[in-house]
MOPAC internal coordinates of N, CA, C and O (Angstrom, degrees):
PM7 1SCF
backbone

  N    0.0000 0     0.00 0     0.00 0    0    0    0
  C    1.4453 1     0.00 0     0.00 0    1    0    0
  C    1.5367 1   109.08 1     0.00 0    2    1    0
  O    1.2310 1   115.34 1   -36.11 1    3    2    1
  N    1.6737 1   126.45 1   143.89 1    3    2    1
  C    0.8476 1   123.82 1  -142.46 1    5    3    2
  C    2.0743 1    99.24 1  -115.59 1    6    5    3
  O    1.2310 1   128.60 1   -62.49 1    7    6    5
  N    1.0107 1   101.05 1   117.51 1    7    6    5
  C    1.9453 1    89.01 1  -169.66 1    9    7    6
  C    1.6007 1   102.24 1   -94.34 1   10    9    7
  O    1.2310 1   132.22 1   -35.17 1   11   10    9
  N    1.4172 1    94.00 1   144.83 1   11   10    9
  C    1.6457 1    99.95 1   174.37 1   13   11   10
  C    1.9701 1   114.21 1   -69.80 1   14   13   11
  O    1.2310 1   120.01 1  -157.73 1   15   14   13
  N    1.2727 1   117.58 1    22.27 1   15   14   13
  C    1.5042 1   109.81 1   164.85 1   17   15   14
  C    1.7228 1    93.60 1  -110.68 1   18   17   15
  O    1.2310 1   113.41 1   161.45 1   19   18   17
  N    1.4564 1   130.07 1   -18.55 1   19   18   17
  C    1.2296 1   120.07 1   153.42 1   21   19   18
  C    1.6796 1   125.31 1   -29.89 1   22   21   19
  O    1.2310 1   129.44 1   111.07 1   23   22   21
  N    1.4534 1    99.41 1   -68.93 1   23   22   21
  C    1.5332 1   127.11 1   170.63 1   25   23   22
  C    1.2644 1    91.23 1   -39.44 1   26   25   23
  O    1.2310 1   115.04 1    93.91 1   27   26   25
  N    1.2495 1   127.01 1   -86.09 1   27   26   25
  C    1.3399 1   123.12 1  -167.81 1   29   27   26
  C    1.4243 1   126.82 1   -55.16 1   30   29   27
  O    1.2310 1   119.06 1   146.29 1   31   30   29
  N    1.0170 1   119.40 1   -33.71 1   31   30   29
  C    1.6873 1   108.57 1   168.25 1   33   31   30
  C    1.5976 1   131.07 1   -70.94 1   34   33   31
  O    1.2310 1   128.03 1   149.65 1   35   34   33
  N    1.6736 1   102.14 1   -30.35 1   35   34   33
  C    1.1755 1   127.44 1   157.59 1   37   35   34
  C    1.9950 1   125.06 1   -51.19 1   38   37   35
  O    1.2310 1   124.93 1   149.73 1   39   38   37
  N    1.6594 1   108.14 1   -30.27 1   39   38   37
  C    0.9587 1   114.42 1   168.69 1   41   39   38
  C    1.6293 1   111.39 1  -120.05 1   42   41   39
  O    1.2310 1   122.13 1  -152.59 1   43   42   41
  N    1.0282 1   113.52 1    27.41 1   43   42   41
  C    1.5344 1   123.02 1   170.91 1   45   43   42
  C    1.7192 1   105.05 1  -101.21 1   46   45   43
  O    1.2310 1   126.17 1   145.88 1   47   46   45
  N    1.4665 1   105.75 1   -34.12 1   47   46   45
  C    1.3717 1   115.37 1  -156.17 1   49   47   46
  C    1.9556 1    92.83 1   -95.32 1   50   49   47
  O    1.2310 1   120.42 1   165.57 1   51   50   49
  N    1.5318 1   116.81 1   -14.43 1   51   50   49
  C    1.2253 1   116.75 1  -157.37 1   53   51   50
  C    1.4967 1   137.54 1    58.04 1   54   53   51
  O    1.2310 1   128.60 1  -135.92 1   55   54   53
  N    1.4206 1   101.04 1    44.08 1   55   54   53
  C    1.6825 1   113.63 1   171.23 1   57   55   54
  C    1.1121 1    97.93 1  -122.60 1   58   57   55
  O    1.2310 1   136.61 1   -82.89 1   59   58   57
  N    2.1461 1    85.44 1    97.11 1   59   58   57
  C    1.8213 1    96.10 1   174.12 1   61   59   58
  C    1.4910 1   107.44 1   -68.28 1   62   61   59
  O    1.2310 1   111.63 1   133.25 1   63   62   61
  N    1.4426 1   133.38 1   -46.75 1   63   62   61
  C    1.3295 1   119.51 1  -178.45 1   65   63   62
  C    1.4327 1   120.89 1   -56.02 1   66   65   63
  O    1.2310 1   111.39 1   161.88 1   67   66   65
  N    1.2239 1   133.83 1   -18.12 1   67   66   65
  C    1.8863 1   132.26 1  -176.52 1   69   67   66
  C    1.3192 1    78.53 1   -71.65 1   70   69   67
  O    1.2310 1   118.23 1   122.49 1   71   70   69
  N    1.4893 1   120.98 1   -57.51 1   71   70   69
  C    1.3784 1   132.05 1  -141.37 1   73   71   70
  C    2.0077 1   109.58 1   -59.70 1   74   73   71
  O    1.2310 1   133.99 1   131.20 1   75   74   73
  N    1.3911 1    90.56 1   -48.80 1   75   74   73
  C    1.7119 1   111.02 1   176.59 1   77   75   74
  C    1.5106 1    84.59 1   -50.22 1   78   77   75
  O    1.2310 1   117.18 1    95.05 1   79   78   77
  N    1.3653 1   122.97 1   -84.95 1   79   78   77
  C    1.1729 1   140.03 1  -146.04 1   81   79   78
  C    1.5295 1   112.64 1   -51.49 1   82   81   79
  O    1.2310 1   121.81 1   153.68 1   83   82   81
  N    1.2699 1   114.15 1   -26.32 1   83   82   81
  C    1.9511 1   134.44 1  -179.55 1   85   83   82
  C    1.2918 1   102.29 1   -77.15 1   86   85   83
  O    1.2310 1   126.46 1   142.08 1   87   86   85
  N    1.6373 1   105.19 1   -37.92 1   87   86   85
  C    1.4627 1   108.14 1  -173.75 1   89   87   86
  C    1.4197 1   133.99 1   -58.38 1   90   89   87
  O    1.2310 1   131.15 1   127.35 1   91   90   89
  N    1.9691 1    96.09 1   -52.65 1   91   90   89
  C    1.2062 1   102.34 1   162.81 1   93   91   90
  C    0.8958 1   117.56 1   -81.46 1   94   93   91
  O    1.2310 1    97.97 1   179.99 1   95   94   93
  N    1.4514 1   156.95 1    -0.01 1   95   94   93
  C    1.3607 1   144.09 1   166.43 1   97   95   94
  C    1.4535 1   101.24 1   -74.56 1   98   97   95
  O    1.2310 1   108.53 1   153.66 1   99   98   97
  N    1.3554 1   139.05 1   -26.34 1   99   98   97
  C    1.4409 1   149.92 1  -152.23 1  101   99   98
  C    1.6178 1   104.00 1   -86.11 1  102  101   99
  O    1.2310 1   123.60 1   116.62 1  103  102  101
  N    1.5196 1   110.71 1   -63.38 1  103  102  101
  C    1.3983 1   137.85 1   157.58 1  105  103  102
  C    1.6732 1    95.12 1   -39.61 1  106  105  103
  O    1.2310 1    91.99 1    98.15 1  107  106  105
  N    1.1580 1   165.02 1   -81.85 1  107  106  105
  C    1.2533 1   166.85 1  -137.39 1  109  107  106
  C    1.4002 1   113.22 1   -77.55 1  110  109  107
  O    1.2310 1   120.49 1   126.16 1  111  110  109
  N    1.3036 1   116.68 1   -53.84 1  111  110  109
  C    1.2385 1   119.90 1   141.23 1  113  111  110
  C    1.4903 1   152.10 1   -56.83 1  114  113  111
  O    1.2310 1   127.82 1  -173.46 1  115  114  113
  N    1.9370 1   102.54 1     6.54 1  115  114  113
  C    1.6953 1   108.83 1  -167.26 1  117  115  114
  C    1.2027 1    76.37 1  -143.09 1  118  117  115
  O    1.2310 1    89.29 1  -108.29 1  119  118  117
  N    0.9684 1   167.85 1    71.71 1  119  118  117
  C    1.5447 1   176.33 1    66.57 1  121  119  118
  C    1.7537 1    97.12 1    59.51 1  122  121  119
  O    1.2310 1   132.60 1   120.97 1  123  122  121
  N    1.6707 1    93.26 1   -59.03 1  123  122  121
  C    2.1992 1    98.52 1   173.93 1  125  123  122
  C    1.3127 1   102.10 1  -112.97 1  126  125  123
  O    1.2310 1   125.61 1   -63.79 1  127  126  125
  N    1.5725 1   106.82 1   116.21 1  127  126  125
  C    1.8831 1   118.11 1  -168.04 1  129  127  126
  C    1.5324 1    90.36 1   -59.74 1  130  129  127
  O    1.2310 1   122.36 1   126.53 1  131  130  129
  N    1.8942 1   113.09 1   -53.47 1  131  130  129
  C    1.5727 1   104.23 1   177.82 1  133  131  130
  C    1.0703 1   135.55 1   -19.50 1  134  133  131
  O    1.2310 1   116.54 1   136.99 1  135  134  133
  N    1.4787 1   124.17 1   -43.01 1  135  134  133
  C    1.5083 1   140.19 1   172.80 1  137  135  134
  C    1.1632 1   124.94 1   -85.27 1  138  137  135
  O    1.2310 1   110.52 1   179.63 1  139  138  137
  N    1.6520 1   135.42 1    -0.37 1  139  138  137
  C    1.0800 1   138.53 1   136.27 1  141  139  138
  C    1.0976 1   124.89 1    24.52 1  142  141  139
  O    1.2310 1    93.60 1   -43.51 1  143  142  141
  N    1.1362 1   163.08 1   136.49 1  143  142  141
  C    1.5091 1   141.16 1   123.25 1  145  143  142
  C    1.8227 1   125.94 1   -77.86 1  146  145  143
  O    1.2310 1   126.32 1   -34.38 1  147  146  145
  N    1.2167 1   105.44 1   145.62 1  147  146  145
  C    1.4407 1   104.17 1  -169.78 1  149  147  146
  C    1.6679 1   111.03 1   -62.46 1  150  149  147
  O    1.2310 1   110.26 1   -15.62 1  151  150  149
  N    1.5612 1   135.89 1   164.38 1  151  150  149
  C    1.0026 1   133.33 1  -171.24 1  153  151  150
  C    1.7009 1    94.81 1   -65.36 1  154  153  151
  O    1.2310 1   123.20 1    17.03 1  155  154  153
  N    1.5707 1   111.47 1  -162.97 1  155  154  153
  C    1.3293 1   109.18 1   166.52 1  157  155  154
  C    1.3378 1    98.66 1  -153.69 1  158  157  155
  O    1.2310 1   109.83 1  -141.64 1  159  158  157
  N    1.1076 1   136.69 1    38.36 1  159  158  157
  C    1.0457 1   164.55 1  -148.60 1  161  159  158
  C    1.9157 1   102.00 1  -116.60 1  162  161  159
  O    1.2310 1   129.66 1   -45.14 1  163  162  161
  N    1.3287 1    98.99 1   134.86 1  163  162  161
  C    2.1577 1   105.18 1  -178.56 1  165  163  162
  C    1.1511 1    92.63 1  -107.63 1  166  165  163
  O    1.2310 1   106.60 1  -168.65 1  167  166  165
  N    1.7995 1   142.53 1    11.35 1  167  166  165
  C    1.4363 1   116.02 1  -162.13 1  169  167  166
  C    2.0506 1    77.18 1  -114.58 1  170  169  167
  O    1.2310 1   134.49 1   -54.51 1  171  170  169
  N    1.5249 1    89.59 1   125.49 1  171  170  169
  C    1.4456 1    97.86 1   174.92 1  173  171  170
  C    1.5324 1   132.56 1   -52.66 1  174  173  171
  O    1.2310 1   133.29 1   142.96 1  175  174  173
  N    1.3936 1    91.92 1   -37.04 1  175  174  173
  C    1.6234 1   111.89 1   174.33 1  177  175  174
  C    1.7677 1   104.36 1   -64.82 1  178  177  175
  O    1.2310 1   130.97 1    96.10 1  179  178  177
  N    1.4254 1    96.44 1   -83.90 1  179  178  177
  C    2.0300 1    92.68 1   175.93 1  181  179  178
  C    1.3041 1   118.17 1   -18.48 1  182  181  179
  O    1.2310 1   123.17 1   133.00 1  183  182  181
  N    1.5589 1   111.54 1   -47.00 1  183  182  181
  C    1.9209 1   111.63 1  -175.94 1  185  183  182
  C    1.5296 1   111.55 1   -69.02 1  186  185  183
  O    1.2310 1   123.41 1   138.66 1  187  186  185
  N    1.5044 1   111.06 1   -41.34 1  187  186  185
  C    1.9339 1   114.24 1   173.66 1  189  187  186
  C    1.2200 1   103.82 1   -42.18 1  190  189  187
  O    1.2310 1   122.52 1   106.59 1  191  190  189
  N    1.6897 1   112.77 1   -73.41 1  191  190  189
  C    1.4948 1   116.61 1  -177.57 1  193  191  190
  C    1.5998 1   121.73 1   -63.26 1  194  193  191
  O    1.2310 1   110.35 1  -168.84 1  195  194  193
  N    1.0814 1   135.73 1    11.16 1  195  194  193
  C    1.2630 1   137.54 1   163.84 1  197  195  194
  C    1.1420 1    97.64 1  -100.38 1  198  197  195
  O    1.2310 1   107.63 1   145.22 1  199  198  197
  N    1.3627 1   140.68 1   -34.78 1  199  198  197
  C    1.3154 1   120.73 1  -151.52 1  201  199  198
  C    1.3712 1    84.40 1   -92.44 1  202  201  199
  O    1.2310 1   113.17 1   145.16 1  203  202  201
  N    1.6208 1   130.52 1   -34.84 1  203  202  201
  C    1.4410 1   120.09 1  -158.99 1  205  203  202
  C    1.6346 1   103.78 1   -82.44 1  206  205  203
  O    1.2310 1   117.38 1   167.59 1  207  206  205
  N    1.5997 1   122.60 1   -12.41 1  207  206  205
  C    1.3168 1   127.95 1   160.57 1  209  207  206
  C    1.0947 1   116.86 1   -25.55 1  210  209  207
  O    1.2310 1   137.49 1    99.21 1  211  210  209
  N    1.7731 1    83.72 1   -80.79 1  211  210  209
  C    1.5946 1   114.09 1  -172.79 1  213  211  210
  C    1.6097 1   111.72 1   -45.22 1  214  213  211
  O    1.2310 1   115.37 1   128.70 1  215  214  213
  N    1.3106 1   126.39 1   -51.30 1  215  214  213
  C    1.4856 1   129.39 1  -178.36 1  217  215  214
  C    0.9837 1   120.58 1   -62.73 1  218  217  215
  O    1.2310 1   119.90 1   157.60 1  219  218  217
  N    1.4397 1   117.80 1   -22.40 1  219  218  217
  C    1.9602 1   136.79 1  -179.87 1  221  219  218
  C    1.3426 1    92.51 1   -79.98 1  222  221  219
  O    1.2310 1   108.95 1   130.70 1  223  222  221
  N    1.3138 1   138.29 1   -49.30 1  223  222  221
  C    1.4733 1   120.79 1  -165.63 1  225  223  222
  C    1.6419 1    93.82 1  -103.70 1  226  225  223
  O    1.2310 1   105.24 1   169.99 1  227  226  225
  N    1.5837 1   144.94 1   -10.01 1  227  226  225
  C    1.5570 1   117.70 1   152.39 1  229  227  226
  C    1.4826 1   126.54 1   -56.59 1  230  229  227
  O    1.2310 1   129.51 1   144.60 1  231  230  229
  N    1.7210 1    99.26 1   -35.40 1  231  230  229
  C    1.3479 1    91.84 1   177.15 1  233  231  230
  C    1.5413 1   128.25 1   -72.52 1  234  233  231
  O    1.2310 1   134.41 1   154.50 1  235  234  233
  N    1.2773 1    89.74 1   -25.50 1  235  234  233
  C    2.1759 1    99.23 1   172.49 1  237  235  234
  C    1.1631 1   109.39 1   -67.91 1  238  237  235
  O    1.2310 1   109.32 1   158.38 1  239  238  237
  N    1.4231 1   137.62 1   -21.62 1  239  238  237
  C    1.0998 1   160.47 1   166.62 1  241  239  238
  C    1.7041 1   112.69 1   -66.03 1  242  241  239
  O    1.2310 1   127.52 1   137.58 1  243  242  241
  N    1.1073 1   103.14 1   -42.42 1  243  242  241
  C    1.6265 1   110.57 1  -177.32 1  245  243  242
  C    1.4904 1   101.54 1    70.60 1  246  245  243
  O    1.2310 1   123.53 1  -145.08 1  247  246  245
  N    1.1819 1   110.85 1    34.92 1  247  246  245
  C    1.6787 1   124.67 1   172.31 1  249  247  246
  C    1.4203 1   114.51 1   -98.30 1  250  249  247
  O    1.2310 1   109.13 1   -23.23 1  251  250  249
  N    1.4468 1   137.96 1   156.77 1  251  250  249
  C    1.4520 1   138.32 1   164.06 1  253  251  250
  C    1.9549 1   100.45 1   -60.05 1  254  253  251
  O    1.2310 1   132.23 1   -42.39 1  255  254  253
  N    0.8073 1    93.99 1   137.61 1  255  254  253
  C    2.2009 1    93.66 1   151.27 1  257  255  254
  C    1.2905 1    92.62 1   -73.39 1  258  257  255
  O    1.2310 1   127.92 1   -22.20 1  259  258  257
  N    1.3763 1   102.36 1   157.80 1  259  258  257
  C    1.6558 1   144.59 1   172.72 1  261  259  258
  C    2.0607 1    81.79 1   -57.88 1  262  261  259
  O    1.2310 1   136.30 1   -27.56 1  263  262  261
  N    1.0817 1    86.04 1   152.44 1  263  262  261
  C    1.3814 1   107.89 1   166.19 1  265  263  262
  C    1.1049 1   129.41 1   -72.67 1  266  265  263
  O    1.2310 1   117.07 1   158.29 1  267  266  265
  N    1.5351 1   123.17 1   -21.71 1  267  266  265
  C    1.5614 1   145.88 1   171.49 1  269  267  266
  C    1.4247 1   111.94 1   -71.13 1  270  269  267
  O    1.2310 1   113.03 1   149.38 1  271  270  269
  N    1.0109 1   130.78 1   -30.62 1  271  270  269
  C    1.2606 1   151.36 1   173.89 1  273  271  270
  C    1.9518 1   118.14 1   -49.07 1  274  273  271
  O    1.2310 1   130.69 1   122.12 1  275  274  273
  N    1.1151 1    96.99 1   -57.88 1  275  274  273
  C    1.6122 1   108.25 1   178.65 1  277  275  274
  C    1.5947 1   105.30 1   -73.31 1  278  277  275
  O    1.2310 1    95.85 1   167.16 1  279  278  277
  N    1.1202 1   160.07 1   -12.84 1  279  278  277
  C    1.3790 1   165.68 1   111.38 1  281  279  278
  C    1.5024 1   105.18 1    -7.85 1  282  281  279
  O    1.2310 1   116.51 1   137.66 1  283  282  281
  N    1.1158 1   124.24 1   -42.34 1  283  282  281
  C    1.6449 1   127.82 1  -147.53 1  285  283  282
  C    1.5987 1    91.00 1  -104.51 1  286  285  283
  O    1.2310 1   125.94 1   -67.55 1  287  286  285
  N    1.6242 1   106.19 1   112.45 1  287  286  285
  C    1.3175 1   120.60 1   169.85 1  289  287  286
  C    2.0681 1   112.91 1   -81.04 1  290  289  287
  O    1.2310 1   135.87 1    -6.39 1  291  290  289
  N    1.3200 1    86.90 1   173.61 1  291  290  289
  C    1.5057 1   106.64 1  -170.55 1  293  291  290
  C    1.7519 1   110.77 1   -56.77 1  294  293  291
  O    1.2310 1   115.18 1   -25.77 1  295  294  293
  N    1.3380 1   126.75 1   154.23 1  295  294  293
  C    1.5029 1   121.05 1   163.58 1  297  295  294
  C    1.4060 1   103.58 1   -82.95 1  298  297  295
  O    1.2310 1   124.34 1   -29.73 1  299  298  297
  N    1.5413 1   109.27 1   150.27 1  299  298  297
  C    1.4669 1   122.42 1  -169.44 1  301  299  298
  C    1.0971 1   115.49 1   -62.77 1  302  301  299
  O    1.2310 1   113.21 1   128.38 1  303  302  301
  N    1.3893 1   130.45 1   -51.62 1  303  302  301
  C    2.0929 1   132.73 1   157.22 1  305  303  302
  C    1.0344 1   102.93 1   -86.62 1  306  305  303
  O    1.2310 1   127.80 1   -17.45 1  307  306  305
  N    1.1965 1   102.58 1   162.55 1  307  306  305
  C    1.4395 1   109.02 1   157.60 1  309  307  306
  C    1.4383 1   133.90 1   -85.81 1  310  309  307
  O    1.2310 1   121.71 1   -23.18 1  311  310  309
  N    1.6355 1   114.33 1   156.82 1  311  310  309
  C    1.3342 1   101.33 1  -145.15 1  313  311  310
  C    1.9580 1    77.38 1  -139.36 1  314  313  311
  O    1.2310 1   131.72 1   -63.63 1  315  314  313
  N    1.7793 1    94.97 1   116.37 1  315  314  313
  C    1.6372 1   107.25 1   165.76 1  317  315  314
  C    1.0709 1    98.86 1   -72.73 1  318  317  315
  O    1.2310 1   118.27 1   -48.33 1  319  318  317
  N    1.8877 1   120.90 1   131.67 1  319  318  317
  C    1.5816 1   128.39 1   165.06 1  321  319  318
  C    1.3561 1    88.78 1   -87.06 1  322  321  319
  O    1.2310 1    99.11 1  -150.31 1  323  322  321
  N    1.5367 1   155.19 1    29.69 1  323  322  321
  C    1.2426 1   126.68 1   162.32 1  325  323  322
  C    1.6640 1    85.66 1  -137.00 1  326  325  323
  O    1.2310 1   113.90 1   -62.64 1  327  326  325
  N    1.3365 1   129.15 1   117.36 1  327  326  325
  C    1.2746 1   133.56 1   142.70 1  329  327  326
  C    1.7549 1   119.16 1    -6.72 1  330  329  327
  O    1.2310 1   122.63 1    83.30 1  331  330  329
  N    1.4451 1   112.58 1   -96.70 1  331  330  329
  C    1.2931 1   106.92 1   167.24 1  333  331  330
  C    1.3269 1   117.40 1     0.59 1  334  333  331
  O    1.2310 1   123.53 1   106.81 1  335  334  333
  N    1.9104 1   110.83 1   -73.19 1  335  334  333
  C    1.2366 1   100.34 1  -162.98 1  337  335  334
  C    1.6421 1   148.89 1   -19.72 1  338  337  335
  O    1.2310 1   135.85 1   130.34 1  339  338  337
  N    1.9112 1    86.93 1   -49.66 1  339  338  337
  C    1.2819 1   109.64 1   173.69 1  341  339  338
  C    1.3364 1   115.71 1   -39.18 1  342  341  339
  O    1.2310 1   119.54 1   127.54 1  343  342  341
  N    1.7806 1   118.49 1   -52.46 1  343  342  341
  C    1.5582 1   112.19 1  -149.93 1  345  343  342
  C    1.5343 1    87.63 1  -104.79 1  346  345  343
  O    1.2310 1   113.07 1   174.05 1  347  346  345
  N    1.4030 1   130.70 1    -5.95 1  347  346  345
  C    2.1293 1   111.83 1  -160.95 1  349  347  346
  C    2.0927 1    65.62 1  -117.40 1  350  349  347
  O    1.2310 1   129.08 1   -41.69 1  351  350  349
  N    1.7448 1   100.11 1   138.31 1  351  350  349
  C    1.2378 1   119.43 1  -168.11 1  353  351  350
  C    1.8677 1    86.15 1  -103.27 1  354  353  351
  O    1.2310 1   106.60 1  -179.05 1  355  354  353
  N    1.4658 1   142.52 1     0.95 1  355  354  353
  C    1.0140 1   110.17 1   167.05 1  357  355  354
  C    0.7782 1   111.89 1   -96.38 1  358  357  355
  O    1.2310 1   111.60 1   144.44 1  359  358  357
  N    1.9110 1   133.44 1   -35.56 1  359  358  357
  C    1.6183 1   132.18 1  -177.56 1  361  359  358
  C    1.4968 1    91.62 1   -74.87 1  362  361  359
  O    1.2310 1    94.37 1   174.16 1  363  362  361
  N    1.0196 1   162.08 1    -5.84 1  363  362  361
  C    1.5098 1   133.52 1   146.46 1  365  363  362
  C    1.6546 1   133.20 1   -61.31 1  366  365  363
  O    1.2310 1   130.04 1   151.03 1  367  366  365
  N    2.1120 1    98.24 1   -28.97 1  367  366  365
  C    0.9740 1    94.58 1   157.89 1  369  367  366
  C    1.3219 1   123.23 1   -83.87 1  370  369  367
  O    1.2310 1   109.81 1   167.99 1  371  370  369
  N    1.3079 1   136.72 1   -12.01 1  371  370  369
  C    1.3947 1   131.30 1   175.58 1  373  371  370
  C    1.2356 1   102.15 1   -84.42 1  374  373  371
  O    1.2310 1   103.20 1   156.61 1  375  374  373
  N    1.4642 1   148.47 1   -23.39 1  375  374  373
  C    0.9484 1   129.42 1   140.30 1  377  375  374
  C    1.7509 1   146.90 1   -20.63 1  378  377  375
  O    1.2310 1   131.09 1   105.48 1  379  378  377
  N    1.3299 1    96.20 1   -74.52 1  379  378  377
  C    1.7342 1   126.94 1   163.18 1  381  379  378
  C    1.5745 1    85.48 1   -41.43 1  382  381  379
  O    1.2310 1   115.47 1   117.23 1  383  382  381
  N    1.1149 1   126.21 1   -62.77 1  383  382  381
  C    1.5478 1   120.63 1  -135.97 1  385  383  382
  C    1.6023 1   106.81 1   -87.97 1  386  385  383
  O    1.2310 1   125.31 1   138.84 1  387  386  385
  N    1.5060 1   107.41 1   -41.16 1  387  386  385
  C    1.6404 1   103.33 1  -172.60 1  389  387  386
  C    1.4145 1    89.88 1  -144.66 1  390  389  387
  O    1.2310 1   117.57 1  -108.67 1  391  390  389
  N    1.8339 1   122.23 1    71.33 1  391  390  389
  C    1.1188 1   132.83 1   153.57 1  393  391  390
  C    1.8008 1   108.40 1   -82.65 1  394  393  391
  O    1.2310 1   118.21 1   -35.43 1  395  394  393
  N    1.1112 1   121.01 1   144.57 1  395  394  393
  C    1.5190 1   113.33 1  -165.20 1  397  395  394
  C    1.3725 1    91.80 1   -70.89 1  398  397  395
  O    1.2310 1   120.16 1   -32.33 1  399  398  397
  N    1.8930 1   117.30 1   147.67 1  399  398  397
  C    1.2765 1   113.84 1  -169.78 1  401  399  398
  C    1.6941 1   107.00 1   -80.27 1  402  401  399
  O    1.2310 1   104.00 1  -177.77 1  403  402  401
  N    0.9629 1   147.10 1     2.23 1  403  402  401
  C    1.9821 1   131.41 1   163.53 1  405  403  402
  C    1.3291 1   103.20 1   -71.88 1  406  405  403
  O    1.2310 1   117.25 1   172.93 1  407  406  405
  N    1.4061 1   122.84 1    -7.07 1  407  406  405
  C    1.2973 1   118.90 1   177.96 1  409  407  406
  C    1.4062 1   110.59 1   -97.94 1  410  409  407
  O    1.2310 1   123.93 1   118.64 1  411  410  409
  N    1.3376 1   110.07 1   -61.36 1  411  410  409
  C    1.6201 1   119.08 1   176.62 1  413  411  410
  C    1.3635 1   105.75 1   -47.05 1  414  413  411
  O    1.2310 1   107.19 1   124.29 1  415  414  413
  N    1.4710 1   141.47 1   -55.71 1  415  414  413
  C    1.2494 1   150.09 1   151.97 1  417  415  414
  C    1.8283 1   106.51 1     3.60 1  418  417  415
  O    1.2310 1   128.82 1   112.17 1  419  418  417
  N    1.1798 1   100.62 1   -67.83 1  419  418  417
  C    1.1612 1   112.59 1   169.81 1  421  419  418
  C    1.3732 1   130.46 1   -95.01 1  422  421  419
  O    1.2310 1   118.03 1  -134.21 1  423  422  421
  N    1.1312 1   121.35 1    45.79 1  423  422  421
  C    1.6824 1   132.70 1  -162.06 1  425  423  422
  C    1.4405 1   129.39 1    12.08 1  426  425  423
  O    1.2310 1   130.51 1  -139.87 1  427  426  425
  N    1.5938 1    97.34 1    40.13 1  427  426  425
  C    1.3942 1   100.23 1   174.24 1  429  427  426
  C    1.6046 1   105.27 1  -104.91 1  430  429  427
  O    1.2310 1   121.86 1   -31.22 1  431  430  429
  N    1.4424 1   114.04 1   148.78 1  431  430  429
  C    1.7043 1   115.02 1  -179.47 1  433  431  430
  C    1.5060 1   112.03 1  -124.43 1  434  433  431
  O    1.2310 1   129.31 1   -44.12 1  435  434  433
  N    1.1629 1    99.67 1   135.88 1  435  434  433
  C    1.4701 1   119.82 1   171.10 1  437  435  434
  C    1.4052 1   129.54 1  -136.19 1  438  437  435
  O    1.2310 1    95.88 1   -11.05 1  439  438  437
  N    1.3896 1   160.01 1   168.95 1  439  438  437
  C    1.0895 1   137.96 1   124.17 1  441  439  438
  C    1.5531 1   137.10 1    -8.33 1  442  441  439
  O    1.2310 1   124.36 1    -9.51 1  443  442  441
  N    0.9823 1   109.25 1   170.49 1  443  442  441
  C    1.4152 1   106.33 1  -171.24 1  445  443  442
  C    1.7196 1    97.38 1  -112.84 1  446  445  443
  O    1.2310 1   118.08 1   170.34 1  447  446  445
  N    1.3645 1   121.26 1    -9.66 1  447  446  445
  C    1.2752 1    98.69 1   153.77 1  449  447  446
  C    1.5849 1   121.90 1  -114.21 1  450  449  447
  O    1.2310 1   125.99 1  -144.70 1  451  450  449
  N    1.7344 1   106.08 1    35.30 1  451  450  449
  C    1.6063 1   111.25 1  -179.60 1  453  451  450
  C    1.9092 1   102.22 1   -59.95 1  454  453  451
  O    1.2310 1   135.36 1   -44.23 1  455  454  453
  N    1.5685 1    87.89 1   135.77 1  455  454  453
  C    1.5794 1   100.14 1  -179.61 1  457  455  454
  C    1.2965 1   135.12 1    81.79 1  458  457  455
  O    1.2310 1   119.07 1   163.90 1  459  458  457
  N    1.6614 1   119.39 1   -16.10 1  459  458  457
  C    1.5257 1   145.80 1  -160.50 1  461  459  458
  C    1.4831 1    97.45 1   -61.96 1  462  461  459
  O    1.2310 1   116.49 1   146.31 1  463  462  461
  N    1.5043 1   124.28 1   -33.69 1  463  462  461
  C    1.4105 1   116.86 1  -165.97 1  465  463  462
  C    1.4526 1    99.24 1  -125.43 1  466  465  463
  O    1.2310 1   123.42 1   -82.68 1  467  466  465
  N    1.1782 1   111.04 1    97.32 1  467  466  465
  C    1.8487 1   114.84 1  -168.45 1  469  467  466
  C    1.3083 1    85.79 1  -120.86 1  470  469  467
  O    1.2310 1   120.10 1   180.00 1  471  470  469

């Protein structure tokens, strides 16, 4: 069974393929995102990005987030989910600029189509 601090370390560390691959196994197993369970995870960061996971694929879903979710504040820097970002100065700015907002919410950046094809 696949836990949403998986997801998150997987996209903390920037291995979009584990990450794809966690995803859909994750999705298969959560059939209603609502019912979720919260991470269980003490590393503050892992829980932001799980929770902002989880809200990135309810909303593609056109589902509510889990209720656990809105509790879970922002990470303190910001944190590029794509490597690159850091060093190519335009995908950081397309990042910053049209990172999907459950992510930006929580100052994490990605593309605007991070995750779209799981």
């Amino acid at each position: 069974m696949v836990r949403t601090e998986q997801l998150a370390q997987a996209a903390l560390s920037g291995d979009a393929l584990s990450l794809r691959s966690l995803t859909q196994d994750w999705l298969r197993e959560n059939p209603r995102l609502t019912e979720s369970a919260p991470p269980e995870a003490s590393d503050a960061t892992i829980v932001a990005i799980a929770a902002a996971l989880v809200e990135l694929l309810a909303q593609r879903r056109n589902e509510p987030a889990p209720d656990w979710t809105r509790s879970i504040g922002p990470v303190p820097s910001p944190i590029y989910l794509l490597k690159s970002a850091i060093t190519m100065p335009r995908l950081r700015h397309l990042c910053e600029t049209e990172s999907p907002l459950p992510l930006r919410r929580r100052n994490l950046f990605a593309p605007p189509t991070f995750l779209e094809f799981v």
